[in-house]
C-alpha positions as CSV (number, residue, x, y, z in Angstrom):
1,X,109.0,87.9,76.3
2,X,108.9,87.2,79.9
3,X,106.9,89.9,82.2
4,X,109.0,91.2,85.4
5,X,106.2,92.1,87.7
6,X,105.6,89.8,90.3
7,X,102.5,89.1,91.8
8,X,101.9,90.0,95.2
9,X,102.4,87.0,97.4
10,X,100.6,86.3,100.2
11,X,99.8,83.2,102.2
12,X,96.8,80.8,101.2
13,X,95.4,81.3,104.9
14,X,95.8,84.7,105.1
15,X,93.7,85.0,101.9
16,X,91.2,83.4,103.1
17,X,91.2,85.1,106.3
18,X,91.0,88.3,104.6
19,X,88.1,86.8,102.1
20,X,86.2,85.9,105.4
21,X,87.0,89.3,106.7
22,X,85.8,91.1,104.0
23,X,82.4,89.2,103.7
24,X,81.9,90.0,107.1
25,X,82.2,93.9,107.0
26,X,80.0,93.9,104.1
27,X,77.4,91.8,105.5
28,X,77.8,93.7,108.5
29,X,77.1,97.2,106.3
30,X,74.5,95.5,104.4
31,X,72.4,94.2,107.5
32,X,72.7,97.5,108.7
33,X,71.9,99.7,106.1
34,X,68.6,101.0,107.2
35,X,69.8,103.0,110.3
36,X,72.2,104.5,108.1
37,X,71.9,107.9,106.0
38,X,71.3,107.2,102.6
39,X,74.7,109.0,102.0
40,X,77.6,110.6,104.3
41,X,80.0,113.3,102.9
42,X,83.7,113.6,104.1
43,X,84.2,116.2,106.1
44,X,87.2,118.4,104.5
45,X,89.5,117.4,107.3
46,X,88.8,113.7,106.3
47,X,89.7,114.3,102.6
48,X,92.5,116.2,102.9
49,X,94.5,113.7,105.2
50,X,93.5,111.3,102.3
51,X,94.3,113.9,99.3
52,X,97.8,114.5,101.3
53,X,98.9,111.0,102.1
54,X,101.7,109.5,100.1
55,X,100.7,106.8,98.6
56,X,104.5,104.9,99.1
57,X,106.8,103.0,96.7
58,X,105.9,99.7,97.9
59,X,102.1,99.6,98.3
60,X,100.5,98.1,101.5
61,X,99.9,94.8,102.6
62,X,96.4,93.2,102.0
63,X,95.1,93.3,105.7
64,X,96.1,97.0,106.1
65,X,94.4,97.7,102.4
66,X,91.1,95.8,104.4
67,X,91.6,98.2,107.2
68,X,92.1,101.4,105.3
69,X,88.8,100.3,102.9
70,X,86.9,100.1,106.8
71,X,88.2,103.5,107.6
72,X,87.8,105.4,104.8
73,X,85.7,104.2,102.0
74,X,83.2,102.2,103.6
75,X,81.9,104.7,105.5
76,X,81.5,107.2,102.8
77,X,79.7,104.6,100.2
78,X,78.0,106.9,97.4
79,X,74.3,105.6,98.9
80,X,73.5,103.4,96.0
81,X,73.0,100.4,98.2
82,X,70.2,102.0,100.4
83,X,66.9,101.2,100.6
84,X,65.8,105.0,100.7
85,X,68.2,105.8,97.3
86,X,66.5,107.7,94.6
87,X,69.4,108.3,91.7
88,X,72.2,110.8,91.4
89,X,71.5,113.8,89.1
90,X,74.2,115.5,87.6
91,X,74.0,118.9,85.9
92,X,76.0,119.6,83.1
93,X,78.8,122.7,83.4
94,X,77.3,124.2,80.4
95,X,73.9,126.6,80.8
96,X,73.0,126.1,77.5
97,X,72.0,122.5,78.1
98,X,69.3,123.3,80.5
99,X,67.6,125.6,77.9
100,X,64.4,123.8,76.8
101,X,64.1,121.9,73.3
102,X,61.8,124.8,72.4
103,X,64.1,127.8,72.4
104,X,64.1,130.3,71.3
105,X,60.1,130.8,72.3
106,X,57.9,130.8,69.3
């Protein structure tokens, strides 16, 4: 059985100029962490244009997926990177998980 899905084509030099690209905005990011807040929320205009774009039959081509990962993700990394991060801590949606081992009190 023979697969129809193609894989995306792009030119050897354009791959590597993309590769180079790419090393270069995160060594950029990275050397410039410290100035940086340890994390920076989307502002609910920012999400929605995300949340409401279509995301297209025919997908994008590399360099604009580069772009778009500048613009929009990069910007609002989750922190984990940074020098000053702690940890995430999540609560659970449940309020009987924060009871203590002990309860009911003795």
């Amino acid at each position: 059985m023979t697969s129809t899905v193609k894989a995306p084509a792009i030119d050897p030099e354009e791959f590597r100029r993309l590769g180079h690209e790419l090393v270069d905005l995160v060594t950029n990011y990275l050397a410039g962490i410290r100035a940086r807040p340890v994390f920076q929320p989307m502002r609910p205009d920012e999400r929605r244009a995300l949340m409401d774009g279509a995301l297209g039959d025919e997908g994008l081509a590399p360099a604009a997926i580069v772009e778009r990962f500048r613009a929009t993700v990069l910007p609002h990394a989750m922190g984990n990177g940074h020098p000053r991060f702690f940890g995430w801590s999540t609560r659970h949606p449940r309020p009987s998980v924060c009871w203590p081992t002990s309860w009911p009190p003795p």
